[in-house]
C-alpha positions in Angstrom: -37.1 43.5 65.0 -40.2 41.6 64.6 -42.8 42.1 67.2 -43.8 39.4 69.6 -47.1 38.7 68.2 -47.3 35.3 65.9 -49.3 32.3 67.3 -48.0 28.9 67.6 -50.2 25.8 68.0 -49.3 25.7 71.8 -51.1 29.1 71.9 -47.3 30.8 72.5 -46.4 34.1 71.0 -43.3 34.3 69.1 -41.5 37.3 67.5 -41.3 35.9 64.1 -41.6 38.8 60.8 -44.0 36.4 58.8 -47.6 37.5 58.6 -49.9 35.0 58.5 -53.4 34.5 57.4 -55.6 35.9 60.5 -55.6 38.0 62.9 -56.5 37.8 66.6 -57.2 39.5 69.9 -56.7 38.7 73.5 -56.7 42.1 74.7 -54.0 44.8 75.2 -51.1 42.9 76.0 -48.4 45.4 75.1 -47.1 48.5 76.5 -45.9 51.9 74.7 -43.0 50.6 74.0 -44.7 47.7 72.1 -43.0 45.0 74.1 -45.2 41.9 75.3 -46.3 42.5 78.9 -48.9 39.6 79.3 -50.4 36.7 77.3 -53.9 37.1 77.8 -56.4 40.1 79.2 -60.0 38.1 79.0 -61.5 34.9 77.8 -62.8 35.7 74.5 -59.9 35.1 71.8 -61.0 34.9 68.7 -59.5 35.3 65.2 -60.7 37.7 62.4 -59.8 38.5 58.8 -57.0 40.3 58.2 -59.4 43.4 56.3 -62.4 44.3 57.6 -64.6 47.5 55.8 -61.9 49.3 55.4 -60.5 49.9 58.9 -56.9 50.4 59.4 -54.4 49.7 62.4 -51.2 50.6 63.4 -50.1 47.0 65.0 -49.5 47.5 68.9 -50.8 51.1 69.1 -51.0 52.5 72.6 -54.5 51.2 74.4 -55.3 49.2 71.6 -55.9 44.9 71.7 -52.3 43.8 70.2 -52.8 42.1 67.2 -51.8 38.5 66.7 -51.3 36.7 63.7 -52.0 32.9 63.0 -50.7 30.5 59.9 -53.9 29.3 59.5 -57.2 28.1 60.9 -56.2 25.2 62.5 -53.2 26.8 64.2 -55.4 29.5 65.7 -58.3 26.6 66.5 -55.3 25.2 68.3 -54.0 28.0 70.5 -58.0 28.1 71.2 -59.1 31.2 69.4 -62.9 30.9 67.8 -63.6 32.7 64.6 -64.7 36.5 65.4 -69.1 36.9 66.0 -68.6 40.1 63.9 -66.2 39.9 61.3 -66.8 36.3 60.6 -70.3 35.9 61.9 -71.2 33.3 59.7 -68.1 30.9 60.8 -68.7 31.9 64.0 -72.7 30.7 63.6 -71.1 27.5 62.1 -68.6 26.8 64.8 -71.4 27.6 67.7 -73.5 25.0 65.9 -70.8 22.5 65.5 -70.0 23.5 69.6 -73.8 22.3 70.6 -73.9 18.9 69.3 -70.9 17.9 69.9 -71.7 19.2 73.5 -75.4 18.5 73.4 -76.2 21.9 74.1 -79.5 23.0 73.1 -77.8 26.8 72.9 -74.7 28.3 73.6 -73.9 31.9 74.6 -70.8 33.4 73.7 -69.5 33.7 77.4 -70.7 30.4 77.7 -68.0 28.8 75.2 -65.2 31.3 75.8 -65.5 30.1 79.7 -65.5 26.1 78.5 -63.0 27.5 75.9 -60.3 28.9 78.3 -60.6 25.7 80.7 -59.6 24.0 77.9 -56.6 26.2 76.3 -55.7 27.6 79.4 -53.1 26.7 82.8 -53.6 29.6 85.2 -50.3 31.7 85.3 -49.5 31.0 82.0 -49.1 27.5 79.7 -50.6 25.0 77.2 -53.6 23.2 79.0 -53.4 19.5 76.6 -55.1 16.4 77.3 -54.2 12.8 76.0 -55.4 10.4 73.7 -55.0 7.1 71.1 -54.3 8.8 67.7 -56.9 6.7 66.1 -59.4 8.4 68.1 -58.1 11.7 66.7 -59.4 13.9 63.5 -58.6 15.4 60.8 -57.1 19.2 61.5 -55.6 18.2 65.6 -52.7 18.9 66.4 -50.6 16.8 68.9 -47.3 17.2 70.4 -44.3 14.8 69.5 -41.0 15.0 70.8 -41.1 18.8 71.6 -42.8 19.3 67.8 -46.2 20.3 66.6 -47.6 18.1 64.4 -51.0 18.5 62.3 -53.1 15.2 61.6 -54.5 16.0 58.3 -56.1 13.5 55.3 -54.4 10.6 56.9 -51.2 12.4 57.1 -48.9 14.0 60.1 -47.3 17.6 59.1 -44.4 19.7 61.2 -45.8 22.8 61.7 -43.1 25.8 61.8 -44.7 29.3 61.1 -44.3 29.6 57.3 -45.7 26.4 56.0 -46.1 22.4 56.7 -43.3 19.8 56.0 -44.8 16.3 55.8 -43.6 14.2 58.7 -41.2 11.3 57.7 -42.3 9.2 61.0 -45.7 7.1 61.8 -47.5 6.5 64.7 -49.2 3.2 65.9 -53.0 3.8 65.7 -53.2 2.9 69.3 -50.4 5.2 70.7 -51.7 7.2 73.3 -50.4 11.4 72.2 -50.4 14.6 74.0 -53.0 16.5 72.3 -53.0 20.3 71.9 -56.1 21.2 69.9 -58.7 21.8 72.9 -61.0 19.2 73.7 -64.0 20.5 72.3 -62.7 21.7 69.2 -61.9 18.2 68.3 -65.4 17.6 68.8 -66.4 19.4 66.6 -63.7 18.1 64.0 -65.4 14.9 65.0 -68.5 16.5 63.1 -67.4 17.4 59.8 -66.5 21.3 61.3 -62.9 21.4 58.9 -60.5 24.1 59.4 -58.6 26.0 57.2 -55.1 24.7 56.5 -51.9 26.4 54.8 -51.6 25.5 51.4 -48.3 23.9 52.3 -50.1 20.5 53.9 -51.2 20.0 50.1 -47.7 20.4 48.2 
C-alpha cells in the first residue's frame, strides 16, 4: 500500500504510488509504523530535488522528516512549499528575490517568508487557507478551485490537475468571474513578475 505522502494543490497528502518530480519536508509526520500522524511539524516547507550528492533514504524512517512528493513545481508552489536554501540555493535566491518586489521588501530572511508563507497556506488545526479573486487578475502557473477540482491557469489555458499528469479543461471562465484561489497570495505575486514554475510535461501535450 502506498504511503500517505503525495502532495495535492490543496497542500493535502494522499496515499497515491506515483512518484513525482520533488521532494519535500514538513518535518516528521509519521510514526514507526509509517502511518501519517500530523500534517505539518514547523513553518519551513520547502521542496528539493529528488538526488542530492549522493545521499540515500529509506522513505518514512524512524525520526526522520517524512518525505513528500510533488507533480511538479507549481503543485508544490501551491500547497505553499518554497524551493530548498540548500539543495536548490539558486531557485531559492530567485524566488527570495522575486518574494521582495513583489512585497517591497528591501530583504527577506528565511523565517521571515516561511512566517508570511504559512499565514498564507495555512488554517490553524488543519486545512487550505485560499483567498478570492477575478480570473483576469490571475497568472500564469495559479491554481484555483472549481467545483471541488484543481485547476492550473497556464499560457491562456485551464488544466485538471490529478497526480499523474494535466487534462486540458473542456469549460471557460468569464474574465471577470470572481474564483477561489489556492496558490498563496504572495506566490502569485511573484507569478505577477515573471517568477514561472515548473509544470508537468502533460499541460503541453
Amino acid at each position: 500500500m502506498p504511503l500517505q505522502n503525495r502532495v495535492d494543490p490543496w497542500g493535502n497528502l494522499n496515499a497515491i504510488s506515483a512518484k513525482g518530480a520533488w521532494l519535500g519536508n514538513r518535518g516528521i509526520l509519521h510514526n514507526n509504523q509509517k502511518q501519517l500522524v500530523a500534517q505539518w511539524r514547523h513553518s519551513n516547507w520547502v521542496t528539493c530535488v529528488l538526488e542530492y550528492k549522493g545521499r540515500r533514504r529509506e522513505i518514512f524512517s524512524p525520526n526522520n522528516y517524512s518525505e513528500l512528493f510533488f507533480l511538479d513545481e507549481a503543485t508544490a508552489l501551491s500547497a505553499g512549499h518554497r524551493p530548498c536554501a540548500e539543495c536548490r540555493s539558486k531557485r531559492y535566491r530567485e524566488f527570495k528575490e522575486f518574494w521582495c518586489k513583489a512585497n517591497h521588501l528591501e530583504s527577506v530572511t528565511s523565517r521571515e517568508l516561511d512566517k508570511q508563507l504559512h499565514a498564507e497556506r495555512a488554517i490553524r488545526g488543519g486545512g487550505k487557507a485560499v483567498f478570492e479573486a477575478e480570473f483576469v487578475n490571475l497568472p500564469s502557473g495559479t491554481f484555483i478551485e472549481l467545483e471541488g477540482k484543481a485547476l492550473l491557469h497556464w499560457s491562456g489555458n485551464l488544466y485538471s490537475w490529478s497526480a499523474t499528469g494535466y487534462t486540458l479543461f473542456e469549460g471557460s471562465l468569464e474574465p471577470s468571474k470572481v474564483v477561489t484561489v489556492l496558490t498563496p497570495f504572495s506566490i502569485v505575486g511573484i507569478f505577477r513578475l515573471a517568477f514561472t514554475p515548473q509544470v508537468h510535461e502533460s499541460v503541453c501535450s
